[in-house]
N, CA, C, O and CB atoms as a CASP TS submission, in Angstrom:
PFRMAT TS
TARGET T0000
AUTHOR 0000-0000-0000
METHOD Language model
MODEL 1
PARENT N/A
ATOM      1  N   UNK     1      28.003  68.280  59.918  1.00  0.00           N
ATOM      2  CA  UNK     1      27.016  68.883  60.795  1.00  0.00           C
ATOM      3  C   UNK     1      25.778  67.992  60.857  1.00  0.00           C
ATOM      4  O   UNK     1      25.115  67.716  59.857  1.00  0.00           O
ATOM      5  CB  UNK     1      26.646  70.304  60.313  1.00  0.00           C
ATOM      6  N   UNK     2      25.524  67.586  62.007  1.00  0.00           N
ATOM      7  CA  UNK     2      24.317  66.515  62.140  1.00  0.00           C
ATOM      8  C   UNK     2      22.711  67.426  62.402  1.00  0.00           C
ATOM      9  O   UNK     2      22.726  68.151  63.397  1.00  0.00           O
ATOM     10  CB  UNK     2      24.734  65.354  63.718  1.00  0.00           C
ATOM     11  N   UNK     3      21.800  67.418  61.838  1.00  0.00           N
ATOM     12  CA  UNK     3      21.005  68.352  61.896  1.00  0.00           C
ATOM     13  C   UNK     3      19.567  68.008  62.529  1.00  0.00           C
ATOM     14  O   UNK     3      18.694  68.778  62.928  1.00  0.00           O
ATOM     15  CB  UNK     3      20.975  68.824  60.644  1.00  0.00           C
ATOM     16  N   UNK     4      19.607  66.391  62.486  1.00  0.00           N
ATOM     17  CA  UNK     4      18.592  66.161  62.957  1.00  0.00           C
ATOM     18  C   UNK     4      18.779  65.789  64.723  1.00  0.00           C
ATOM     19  O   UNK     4      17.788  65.786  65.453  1.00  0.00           O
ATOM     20  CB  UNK     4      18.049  65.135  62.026  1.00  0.00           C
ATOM     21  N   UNK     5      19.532  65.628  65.008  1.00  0.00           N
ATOM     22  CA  UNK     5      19.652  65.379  66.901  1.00  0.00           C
ATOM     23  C   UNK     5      18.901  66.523  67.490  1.00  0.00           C
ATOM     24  O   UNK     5      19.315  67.664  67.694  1.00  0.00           O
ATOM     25  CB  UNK     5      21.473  65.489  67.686  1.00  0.00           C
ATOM     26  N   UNK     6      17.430  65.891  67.788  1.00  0.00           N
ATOM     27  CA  UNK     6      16.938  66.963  68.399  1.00  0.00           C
ATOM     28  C   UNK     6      16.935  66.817  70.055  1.00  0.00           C
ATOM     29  O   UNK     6      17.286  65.683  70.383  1.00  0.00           O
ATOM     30  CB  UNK     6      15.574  67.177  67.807  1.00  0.00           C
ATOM     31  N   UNK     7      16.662  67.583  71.048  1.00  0.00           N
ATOM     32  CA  UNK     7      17.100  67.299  72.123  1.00  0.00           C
ATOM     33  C   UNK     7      15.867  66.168  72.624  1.00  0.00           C
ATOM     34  O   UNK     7      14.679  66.266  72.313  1.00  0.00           O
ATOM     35  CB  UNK     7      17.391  68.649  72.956  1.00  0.00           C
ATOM     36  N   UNK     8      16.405  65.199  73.381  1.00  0.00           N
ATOM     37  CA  UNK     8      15.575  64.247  74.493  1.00  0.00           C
ATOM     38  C   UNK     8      14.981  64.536  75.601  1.00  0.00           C
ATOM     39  O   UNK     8      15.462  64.726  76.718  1.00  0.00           O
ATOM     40  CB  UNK     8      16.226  63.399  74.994  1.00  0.00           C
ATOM     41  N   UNK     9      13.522  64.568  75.109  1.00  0.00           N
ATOM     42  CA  UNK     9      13.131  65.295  76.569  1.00  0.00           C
ATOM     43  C   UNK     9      13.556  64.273  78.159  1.00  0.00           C
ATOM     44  O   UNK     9      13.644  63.059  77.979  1.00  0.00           O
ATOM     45  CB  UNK     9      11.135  65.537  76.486  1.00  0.00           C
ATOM     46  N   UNK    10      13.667  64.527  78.842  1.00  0.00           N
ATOM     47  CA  UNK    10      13.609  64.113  80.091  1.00  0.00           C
ATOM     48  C   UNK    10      12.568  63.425  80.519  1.00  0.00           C
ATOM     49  O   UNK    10      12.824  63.059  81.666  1.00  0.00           O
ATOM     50  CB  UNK    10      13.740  64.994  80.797  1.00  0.00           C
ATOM     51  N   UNK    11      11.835  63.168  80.285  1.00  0.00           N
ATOM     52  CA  UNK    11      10.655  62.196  80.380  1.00  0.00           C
ATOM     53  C   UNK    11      10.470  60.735  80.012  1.00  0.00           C
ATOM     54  O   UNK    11       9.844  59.785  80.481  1.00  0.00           O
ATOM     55  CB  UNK    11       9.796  62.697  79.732  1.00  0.00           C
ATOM     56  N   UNK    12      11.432  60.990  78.775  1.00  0.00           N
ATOM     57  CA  UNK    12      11.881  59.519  77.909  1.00  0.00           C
ATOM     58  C   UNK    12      12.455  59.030  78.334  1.00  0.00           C
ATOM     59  O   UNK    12      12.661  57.951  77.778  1.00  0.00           O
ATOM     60  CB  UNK    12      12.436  59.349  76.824  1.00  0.00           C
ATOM     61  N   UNK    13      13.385  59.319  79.871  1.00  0.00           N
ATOM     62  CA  UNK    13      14.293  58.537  80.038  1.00  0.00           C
ATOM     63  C   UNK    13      14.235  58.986  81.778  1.00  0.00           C
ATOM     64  O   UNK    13      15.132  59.257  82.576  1.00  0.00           O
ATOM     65  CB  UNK    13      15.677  58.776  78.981  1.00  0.00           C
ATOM     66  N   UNK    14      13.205  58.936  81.868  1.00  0.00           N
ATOM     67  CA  UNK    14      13.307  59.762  83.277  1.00  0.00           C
ATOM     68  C   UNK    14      13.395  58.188  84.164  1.00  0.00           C
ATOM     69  O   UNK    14      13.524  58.525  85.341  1.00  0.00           O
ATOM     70  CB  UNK    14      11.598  61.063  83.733  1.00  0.00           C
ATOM     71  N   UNK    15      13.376  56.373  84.080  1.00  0.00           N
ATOM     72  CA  UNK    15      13.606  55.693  84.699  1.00  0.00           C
ATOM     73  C   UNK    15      14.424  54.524  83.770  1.00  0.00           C
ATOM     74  O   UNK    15      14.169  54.318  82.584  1.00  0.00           O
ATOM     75  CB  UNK    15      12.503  55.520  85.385  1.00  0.00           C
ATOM     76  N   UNK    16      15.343  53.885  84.467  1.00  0.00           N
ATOM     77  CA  UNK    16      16.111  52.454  83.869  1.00  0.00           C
ATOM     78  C   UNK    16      15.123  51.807  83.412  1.00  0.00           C
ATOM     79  O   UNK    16      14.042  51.567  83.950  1.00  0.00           O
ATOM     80  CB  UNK    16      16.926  51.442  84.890  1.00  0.00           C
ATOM     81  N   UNK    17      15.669  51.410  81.992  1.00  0.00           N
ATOM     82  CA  UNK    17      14.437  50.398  81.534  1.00  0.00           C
ATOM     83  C   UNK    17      14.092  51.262  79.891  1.00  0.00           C
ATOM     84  O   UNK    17      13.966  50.833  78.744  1.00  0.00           O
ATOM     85  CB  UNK    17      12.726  50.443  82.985  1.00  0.00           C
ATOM     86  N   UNK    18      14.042  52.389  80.386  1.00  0.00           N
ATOM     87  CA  UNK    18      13.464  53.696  79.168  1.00  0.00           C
ATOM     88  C   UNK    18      14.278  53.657  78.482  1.00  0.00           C
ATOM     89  O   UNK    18      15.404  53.526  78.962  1.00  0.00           O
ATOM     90  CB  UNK    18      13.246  55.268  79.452  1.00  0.00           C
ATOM     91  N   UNK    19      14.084  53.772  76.708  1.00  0.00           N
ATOM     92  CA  UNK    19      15.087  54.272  75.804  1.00  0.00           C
ATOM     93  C   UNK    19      14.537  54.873  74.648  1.00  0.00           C
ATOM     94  O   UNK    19      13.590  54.362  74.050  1.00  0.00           O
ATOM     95  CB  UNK    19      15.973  53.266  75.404  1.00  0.00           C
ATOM     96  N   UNK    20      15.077  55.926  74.300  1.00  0.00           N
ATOM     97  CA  UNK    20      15.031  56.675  73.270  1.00  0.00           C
ATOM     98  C   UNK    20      15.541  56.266  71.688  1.00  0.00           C
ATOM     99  O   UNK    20      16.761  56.216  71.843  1.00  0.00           O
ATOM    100  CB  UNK    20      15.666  57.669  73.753  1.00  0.00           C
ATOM    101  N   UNK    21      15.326  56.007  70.524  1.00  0.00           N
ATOM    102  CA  UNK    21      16.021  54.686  69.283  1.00  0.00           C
ATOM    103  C   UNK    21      15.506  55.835  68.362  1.00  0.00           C
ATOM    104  O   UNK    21      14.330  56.132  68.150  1.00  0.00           O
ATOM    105  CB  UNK    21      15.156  52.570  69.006  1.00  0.00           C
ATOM    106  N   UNK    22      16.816  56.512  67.778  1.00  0.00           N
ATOM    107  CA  UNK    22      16.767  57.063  66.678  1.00  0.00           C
ATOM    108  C   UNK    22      17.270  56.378  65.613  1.00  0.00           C
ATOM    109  O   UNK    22      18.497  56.327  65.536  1.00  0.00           O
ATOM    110  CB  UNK    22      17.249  58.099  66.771  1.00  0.00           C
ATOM    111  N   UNK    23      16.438  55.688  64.539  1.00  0.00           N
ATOM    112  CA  UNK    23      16.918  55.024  63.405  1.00  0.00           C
ATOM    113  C   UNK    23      17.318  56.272  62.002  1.00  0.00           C
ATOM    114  O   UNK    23      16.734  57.349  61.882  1.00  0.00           O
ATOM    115  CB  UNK    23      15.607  53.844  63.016  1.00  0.00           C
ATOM    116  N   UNK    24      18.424  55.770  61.079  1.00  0.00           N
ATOM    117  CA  UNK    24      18.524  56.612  60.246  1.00  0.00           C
ATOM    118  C   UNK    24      18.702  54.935  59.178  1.00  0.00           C
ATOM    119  O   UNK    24      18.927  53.836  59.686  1.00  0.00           O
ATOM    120  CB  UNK    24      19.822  58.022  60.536  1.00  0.00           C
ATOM    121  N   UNK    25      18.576  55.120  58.116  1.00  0.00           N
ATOM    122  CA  UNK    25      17.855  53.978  56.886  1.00  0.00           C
ATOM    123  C   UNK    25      18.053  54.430  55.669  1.00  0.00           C
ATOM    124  O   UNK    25      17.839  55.612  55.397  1.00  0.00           O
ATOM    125  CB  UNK    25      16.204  53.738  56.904  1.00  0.00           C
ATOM    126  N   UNK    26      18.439  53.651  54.877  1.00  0.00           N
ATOM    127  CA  UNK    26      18.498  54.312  53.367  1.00  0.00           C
ATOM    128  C   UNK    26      16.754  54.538  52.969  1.00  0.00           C
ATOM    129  O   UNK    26      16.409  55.535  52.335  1.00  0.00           O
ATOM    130  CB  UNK    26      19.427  53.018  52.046  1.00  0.00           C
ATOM    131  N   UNK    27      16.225  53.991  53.208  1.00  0.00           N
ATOM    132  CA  UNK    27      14.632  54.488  52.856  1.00  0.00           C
ATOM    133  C   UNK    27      13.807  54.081  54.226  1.00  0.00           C
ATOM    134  O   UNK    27      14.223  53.661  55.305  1.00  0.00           O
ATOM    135  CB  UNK    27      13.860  53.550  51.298  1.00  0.00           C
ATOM    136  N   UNK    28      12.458  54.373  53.754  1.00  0.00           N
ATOM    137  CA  UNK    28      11.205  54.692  55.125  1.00  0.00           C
ATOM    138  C   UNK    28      11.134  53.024  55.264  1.00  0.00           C
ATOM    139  O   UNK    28      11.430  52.428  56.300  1.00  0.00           O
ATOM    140  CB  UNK    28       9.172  55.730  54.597  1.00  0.00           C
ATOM    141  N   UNK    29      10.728  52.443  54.143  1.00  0.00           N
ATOM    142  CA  UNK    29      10.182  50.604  54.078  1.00  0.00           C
ATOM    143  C   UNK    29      11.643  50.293  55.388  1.00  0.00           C
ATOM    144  O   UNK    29      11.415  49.834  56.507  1.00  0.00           O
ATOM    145  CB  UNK    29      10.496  49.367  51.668  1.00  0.00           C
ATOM    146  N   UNK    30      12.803  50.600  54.977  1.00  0.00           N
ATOM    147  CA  UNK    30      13.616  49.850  56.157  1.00  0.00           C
ATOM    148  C   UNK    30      13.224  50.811  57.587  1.00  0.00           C
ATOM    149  O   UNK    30      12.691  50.330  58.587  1.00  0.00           O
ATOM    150  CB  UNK    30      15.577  49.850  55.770  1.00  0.00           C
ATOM    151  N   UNK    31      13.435  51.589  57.502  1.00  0.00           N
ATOM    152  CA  UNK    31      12.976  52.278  58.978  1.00  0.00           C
ATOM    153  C   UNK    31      11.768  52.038  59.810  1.00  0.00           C
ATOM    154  O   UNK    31      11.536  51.888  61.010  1.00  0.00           O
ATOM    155  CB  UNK    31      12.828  53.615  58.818  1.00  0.00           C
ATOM    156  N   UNK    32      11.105  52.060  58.730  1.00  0.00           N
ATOM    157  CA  UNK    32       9.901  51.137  59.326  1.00  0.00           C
ATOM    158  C   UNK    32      10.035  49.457  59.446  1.00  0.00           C
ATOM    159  O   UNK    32       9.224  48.987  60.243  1.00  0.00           O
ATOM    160  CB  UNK    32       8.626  51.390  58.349  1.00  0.00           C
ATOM    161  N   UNK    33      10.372  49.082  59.196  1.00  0.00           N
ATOM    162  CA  UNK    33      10.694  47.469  59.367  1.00  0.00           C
ATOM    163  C   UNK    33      11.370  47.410  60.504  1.00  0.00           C
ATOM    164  O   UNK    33      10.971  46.516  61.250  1.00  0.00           O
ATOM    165  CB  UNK    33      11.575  46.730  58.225  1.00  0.00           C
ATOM    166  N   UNK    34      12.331  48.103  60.935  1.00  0.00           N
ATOM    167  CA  UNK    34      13.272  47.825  61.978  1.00  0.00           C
ATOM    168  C   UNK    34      12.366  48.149  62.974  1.00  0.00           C
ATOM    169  O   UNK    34      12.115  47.191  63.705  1.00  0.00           O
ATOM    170  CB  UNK    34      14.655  48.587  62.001  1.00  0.00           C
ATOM    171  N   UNK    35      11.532  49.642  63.371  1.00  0.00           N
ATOM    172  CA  UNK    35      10.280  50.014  64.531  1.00  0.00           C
ATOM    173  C   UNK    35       9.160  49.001  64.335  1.00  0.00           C
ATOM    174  O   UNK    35       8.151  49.054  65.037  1.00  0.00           O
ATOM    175  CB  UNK    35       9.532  51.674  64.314  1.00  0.00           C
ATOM    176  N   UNK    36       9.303  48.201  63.515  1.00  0.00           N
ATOM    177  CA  UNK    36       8.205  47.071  63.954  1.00  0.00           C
ATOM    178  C   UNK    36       8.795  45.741  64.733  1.00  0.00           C
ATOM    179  O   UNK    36       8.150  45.088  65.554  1.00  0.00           O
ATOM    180  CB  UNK    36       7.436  46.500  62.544  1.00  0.00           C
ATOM    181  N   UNK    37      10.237  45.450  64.284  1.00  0.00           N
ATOM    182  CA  UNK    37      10.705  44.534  64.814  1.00  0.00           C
ATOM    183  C   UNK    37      11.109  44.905  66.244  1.00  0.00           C
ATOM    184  O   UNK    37      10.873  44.070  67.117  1.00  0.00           O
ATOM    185  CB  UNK    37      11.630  44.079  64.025  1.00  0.00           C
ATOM    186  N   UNK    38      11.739  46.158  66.611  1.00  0.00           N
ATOM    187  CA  UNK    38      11.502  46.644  68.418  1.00  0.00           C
ATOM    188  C   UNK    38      10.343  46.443  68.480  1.00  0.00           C
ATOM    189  O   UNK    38      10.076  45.352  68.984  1.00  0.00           O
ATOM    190  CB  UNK    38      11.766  48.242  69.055  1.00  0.00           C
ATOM    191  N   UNK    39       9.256  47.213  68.090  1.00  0.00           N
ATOM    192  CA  UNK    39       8.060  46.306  68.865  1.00  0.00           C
ATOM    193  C   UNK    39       7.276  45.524  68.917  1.00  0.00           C
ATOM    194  O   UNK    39       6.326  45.589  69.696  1.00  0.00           O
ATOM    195  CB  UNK    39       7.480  46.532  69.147  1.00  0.00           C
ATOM    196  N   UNK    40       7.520  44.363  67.906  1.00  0.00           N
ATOM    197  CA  UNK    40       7.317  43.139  67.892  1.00  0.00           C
ATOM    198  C   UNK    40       7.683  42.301  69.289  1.00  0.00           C
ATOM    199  O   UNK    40       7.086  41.281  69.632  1.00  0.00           O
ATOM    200  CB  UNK    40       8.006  42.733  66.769  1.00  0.00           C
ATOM    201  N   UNK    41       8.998  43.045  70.182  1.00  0.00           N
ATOM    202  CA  UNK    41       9.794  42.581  71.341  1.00  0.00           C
ATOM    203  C   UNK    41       9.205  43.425  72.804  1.00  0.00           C
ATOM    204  O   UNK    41       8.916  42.962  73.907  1.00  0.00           O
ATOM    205  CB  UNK    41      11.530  42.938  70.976  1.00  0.00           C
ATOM    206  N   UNK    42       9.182  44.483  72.418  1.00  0.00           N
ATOM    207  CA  UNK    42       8.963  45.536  73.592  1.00  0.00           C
ATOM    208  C   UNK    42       7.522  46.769  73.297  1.00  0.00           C
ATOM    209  O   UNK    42       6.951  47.387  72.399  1.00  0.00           O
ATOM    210  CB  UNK    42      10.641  46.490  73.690  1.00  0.00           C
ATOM    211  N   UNK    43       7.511  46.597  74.387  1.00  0.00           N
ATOM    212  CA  UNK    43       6.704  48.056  74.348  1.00  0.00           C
ATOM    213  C   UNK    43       6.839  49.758  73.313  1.00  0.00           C
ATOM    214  O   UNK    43       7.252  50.800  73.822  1.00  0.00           O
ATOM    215  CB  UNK    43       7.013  48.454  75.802  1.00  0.00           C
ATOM    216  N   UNK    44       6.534  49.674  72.334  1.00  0.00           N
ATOM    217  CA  UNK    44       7.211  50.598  71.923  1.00  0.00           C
ATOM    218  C   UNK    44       6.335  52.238  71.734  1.00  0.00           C
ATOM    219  O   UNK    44       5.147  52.047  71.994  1.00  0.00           O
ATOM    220  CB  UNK    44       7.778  49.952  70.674  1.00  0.00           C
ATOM    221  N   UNK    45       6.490  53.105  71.520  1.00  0.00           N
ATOM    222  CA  UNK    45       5.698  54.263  71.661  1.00  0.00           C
ATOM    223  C   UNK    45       6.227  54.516  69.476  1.00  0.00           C
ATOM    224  O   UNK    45       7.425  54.773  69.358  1.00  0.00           O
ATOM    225  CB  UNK    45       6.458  55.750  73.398  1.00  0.00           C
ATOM    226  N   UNK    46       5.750  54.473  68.628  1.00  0.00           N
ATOM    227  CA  UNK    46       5.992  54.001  67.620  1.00  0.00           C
ATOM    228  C   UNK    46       5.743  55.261  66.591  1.00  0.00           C
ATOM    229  O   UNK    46       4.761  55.909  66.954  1.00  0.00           O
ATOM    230  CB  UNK    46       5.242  52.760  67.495  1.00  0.00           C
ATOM    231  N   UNK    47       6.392  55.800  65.360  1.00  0.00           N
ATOM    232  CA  UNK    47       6.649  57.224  64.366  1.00  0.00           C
ATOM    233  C   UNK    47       5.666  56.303  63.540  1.00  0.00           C
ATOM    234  O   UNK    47       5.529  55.080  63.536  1.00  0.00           O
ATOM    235  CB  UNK    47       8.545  57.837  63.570  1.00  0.00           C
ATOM    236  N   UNK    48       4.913  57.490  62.718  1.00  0.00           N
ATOM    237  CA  UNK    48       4.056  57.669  61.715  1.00  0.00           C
ATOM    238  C   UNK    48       4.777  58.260  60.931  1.00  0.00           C
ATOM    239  O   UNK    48       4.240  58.638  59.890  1.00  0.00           O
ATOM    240  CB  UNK    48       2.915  58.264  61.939  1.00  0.00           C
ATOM    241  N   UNK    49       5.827  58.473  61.079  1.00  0.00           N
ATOM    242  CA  UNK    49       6.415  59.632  59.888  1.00  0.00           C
ATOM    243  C   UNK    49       7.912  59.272  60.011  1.00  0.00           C
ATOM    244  O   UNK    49       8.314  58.894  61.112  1.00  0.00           O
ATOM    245  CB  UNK    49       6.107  61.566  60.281  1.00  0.00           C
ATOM    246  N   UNK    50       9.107  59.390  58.568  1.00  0.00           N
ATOM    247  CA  UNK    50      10.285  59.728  58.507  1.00  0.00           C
ATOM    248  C   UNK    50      10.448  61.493  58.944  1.00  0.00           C
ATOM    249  O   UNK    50       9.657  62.258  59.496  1.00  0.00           O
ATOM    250  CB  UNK    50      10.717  59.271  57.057  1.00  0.00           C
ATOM    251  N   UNK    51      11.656  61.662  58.486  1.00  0.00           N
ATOM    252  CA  UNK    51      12.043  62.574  58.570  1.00  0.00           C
ATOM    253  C   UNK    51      13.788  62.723  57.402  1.00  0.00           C
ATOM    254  O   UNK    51      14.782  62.006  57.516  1.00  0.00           O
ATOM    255  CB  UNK    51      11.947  62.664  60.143  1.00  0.00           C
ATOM    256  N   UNK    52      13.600  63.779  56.490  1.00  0.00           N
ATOM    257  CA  UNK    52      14.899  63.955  55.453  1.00  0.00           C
ATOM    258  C   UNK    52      15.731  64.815  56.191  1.00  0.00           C
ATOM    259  O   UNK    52      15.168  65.706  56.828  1.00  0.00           O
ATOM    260  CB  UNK    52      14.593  64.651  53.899  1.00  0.00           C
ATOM    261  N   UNK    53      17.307  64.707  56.249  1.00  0.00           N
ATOM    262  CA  UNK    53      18.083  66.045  56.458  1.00  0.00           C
ATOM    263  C   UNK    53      18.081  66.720  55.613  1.00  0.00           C
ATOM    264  O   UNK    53      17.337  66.141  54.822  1.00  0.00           O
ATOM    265  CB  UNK    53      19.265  66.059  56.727  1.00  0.00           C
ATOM    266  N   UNK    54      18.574  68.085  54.909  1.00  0.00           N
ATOM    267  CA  UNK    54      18.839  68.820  53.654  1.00  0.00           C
ATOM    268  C   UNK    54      20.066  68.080  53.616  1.00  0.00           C
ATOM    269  O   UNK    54      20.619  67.777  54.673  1.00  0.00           O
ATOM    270  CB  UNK    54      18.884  70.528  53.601  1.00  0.00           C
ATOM    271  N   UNK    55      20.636  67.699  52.302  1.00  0.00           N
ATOM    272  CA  UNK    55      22.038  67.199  51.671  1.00  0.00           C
ATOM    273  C   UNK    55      22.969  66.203  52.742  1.00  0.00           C
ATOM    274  O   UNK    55      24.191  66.282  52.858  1.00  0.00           O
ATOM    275  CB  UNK    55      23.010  68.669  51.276  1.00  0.00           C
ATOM    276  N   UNK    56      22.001  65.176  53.547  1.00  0.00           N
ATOM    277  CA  UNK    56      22.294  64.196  53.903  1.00  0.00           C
ATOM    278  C   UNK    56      21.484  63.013  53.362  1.00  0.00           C
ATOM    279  O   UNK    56      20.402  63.128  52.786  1.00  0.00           O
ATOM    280  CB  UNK    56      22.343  64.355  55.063  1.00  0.00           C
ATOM    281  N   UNK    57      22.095  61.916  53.598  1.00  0.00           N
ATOM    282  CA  UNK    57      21.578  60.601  52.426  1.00  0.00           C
ATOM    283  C   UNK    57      20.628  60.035  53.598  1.00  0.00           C
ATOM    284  O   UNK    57      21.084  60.086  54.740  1.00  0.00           O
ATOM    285  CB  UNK    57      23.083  59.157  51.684  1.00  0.00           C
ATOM    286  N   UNK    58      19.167  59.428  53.374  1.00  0.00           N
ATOM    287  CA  UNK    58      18.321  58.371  53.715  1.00  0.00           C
ATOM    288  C   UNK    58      17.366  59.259  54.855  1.00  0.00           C
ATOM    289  O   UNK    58      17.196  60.471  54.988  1.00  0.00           O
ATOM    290  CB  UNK    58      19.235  56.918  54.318  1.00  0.00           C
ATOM    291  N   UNK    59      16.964  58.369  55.419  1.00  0.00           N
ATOM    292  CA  UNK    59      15.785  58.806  56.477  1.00  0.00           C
ATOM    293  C   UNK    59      15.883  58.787  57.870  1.00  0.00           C
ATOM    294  O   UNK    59      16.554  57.911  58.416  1.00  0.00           O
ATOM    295  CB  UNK    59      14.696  58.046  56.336  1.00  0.00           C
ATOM    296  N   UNK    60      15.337  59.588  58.472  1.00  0.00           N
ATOM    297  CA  UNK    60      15.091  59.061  60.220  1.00  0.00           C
ATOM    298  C   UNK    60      13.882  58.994  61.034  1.00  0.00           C
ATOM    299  O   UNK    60      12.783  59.527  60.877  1.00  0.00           O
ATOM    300  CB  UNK    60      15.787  59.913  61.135  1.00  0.00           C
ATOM    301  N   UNK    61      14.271  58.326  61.812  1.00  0.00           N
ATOM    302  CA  UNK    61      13.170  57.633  62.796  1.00  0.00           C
ATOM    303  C   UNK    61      13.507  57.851  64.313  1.00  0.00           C
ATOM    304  O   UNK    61      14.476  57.335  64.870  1.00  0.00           O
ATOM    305  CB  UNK    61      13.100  55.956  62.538  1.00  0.00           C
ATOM    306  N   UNK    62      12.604  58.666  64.905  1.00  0.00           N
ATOM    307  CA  UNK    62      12.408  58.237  66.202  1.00  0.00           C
ATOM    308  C   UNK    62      11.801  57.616  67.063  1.00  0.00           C
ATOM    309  O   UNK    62      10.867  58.299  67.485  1.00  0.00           O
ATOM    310  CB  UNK    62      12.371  58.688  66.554  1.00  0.00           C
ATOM    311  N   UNK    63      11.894  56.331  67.692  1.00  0.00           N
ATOM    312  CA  UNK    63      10.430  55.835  68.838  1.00  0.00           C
ATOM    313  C   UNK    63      11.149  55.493  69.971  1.00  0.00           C
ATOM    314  O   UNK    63      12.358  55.276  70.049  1.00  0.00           O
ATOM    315  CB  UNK    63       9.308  54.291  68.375  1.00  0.00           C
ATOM    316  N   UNK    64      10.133  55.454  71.028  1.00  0.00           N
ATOM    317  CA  UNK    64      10.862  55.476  72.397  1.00  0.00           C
ATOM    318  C   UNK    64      10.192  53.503  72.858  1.00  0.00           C
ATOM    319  O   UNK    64       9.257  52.891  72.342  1.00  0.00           O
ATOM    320  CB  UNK    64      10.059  57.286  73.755  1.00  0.00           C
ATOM    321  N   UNK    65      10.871  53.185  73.644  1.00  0.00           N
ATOM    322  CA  UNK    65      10.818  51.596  73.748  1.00  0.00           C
ATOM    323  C   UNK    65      10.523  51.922  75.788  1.00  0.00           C
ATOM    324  O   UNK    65      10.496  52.954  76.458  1.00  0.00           O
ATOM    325  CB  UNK    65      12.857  50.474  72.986  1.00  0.00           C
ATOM    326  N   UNK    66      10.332  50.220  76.186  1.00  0.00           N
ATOM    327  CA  UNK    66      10.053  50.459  77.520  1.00  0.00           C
ATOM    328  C   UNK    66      10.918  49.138  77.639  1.00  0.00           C
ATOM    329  O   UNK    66      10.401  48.132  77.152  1.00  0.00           O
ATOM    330  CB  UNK    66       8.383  50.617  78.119  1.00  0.00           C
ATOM    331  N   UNK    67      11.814  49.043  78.059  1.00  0.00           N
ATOM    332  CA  UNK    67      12.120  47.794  78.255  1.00  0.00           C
ATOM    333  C   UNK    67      11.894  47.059  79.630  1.00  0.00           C
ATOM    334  O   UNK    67      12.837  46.471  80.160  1.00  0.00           O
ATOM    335  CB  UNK    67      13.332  47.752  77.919  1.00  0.00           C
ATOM    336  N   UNK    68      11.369  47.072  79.873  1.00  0.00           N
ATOM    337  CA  UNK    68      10.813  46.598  81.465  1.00  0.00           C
ATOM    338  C   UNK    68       9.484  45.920  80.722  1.00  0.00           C
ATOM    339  O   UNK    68       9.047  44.846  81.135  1.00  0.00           O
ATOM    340  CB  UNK    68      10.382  48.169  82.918  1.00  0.00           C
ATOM    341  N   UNK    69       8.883  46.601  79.625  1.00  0.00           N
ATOM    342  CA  UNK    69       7.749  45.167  79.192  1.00  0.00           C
ATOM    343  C   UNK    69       8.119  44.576  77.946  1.00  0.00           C
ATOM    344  O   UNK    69       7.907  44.916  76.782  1.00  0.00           O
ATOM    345  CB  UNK    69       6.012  45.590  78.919  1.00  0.00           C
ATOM    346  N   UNK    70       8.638  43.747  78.389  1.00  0.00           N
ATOM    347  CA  UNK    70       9.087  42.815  77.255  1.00  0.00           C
ATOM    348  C   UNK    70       7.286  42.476  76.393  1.00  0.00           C
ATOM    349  O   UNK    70       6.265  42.851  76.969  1.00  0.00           O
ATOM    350  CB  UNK    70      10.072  41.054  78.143  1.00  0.00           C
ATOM    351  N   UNK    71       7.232  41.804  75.123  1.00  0.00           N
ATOM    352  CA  UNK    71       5.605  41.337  74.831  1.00  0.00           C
ATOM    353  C   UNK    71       6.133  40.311  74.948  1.00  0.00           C
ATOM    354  O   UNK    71       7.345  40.216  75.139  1.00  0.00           O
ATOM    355  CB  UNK    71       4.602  41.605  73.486  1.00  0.00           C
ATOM    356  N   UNK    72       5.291  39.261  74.853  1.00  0.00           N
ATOM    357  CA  UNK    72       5.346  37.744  74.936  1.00  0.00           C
ATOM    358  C   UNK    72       4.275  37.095  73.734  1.00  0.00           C
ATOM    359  O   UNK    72       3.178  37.239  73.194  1.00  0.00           O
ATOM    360  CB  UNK    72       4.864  37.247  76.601  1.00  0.00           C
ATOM    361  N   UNK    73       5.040  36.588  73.764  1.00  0.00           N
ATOM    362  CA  UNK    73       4.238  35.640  71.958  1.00  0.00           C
ATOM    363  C   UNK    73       3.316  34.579  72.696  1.00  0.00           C
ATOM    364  O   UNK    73       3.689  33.687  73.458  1.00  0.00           O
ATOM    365  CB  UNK    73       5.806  34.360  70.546  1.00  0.00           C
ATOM    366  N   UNK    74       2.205  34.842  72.349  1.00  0.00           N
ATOM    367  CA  UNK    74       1.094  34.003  73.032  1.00  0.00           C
ATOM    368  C   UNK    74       0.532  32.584  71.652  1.00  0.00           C
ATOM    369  O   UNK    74       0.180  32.869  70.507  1.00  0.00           O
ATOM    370  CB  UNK    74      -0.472  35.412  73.521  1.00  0.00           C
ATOM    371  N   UNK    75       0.594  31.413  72.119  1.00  0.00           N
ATOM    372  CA  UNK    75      -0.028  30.304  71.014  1.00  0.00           C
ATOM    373  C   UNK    75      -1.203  30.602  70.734  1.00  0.00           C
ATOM    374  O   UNK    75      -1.841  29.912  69.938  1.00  0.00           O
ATOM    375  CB  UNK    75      -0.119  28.859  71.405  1.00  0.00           C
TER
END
């Protein structure tokens, strides 16, 4: 039974380009590492917080990305 799939609002994905990135991680340090490396690349709308299941293993993460703005690494 998966407990954390909460529903996607329609807003997150209301145009091509939009995506919704639920990470799950054996701990927060990786979950957070991975939402920095999406937006190190893209636009990202970015979690302050994990989240535990009851009697499921590690953590989750939700952030929503824009892929239509890529960032660009400036010298």
């Amino acid at each position: 039974m998966v407990l954390y799939v909460n529903p996607i609002n329609e807003t997150h994905v209301s145009e091509p380009g939009l995506v919704v990135v639920d990470i799950a991680a054996a701990d927060e340090a990786t979950a957070f590492a991975f939402q920095r490396m999406l937006s190190g690349r893209w636009a990202t709308s970015t979690a302050q917080r994990t989240t535990r299941d009851p009697g499921q293993p590690g953590v989750r993460l939700r952030c929503y990305l824009d892929l239509r703005q890529e960032l660009t690494t400036r010298s």
